[in-house]
SERO-524484 format. One record per residue (C-alpha): x, z, y. Coordinates in Angstrom, 3 decimals, always signed. Layout:
X,Z,Y
...
//
This chain:
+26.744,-29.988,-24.840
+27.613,-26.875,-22.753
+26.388,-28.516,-19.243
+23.027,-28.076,-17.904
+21.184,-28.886,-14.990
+20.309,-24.703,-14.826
+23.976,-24.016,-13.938
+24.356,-25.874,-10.622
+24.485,-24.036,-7.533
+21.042,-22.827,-6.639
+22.439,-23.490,-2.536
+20.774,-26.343,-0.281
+22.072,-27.133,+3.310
+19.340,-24.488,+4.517
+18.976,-22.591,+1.430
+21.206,-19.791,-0.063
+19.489,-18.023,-3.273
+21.187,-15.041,-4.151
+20.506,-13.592,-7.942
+22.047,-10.361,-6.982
+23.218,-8.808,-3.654
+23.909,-5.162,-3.080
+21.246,-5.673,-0.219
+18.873,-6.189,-2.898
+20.012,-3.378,-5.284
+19.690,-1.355,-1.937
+16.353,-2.178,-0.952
+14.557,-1.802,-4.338
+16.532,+1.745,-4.873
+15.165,+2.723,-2.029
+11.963,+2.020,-3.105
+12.303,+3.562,-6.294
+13.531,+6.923,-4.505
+10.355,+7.228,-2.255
+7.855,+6.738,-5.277
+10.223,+9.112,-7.339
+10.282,+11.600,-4.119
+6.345,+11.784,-4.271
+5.971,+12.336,-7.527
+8.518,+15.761,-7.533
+6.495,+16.921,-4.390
+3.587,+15.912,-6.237
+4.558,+17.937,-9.801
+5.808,+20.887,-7.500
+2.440,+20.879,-5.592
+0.560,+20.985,-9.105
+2.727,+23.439,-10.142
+1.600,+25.788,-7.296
-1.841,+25.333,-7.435
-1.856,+26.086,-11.455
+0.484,+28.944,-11.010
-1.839,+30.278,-8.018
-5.125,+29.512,-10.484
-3.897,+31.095,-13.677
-2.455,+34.556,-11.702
-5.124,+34.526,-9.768
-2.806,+35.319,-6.822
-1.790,+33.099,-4.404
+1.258,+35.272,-3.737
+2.000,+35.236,-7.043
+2.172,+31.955,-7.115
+4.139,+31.241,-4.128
+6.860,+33.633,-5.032
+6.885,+32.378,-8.709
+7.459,+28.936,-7.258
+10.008,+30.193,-4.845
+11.956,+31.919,-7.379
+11.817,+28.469,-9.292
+13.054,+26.198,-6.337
+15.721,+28.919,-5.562
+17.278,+28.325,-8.882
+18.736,+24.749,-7.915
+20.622,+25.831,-5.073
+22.891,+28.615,-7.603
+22.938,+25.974,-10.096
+24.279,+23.465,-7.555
+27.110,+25.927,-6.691
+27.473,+26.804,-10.493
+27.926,+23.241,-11.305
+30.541,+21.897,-8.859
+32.231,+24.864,-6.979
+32.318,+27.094,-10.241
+32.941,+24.572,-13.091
+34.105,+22.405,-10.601
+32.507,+19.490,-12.226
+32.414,+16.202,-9.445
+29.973,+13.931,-11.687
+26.508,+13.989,-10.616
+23.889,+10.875,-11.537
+20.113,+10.471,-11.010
+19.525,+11.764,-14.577
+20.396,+14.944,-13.246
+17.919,+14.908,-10.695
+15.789,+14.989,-14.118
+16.069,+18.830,-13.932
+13.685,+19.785,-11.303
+11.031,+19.109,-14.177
+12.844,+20.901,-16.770
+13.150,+23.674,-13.918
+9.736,+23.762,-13.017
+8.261,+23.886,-16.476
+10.727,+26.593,-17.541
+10.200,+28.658,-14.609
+6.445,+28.516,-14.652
+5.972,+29.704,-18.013
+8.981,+32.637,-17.585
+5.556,+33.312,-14.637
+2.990,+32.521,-16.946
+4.833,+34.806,-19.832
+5.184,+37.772,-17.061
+2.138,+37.906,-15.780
+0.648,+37.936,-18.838
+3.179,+40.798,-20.243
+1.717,+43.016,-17.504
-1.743,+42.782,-17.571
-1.466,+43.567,-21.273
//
């Protein structure tokens, strides 16, 4: 009752099917990081050009976005060296959007502040 013709060895004389190899696991997270890698240089490039568009300032804009990217470095530091916290997983790469969306509003709520 318990056998089946699905659990014999998927292996021939000149065929070896692996179901899951770190090979694999390597290849398609590799993947996975290049289309994940475009789309943070593609949110950060976004960023920039709506900063730039809504100051009206390309300098502005720049620096605003500077300011932002600056922050990961100190929180980097913060996070292991201070806290001394050794964990880090993807999910935490998750916070470049958080930072970004934070930090261009703190520009957007600035830059409004001063020209009223």
């Amino acid at each position: 009752p318990f056998w089946s013709p699905w659990r014999d060895s998927a292996e021939t004389a000149d065929l070896s099917i692996r179901f899951l190899s770190g090979a694999m696991l390597q290849g398609e997270f590799g993947d996975l990081m290049k289309t994940d890698f475009f789309m943070v240089i593609f949110s950060i490039l976004f960023v920039l050009v709506y900063m730039c568009y809504h100051t009206g300032c390309l300098t502005l804009g720049c620096l605003g976005l500077l300011m932002i990217l600056l922050s990961f470095p100190l929180a980097l530091f913060l996070y292991v060296v201070v806290f001394r916290v050794r964990y880090f997983a993807m999910i935490h790469v998750l916070a470049i959007f958080i930072a970004l969306g934070v930090g261009a509003d703190d520009i957007f709520v600035y830059v409004n502040a001063w020209r009223h």
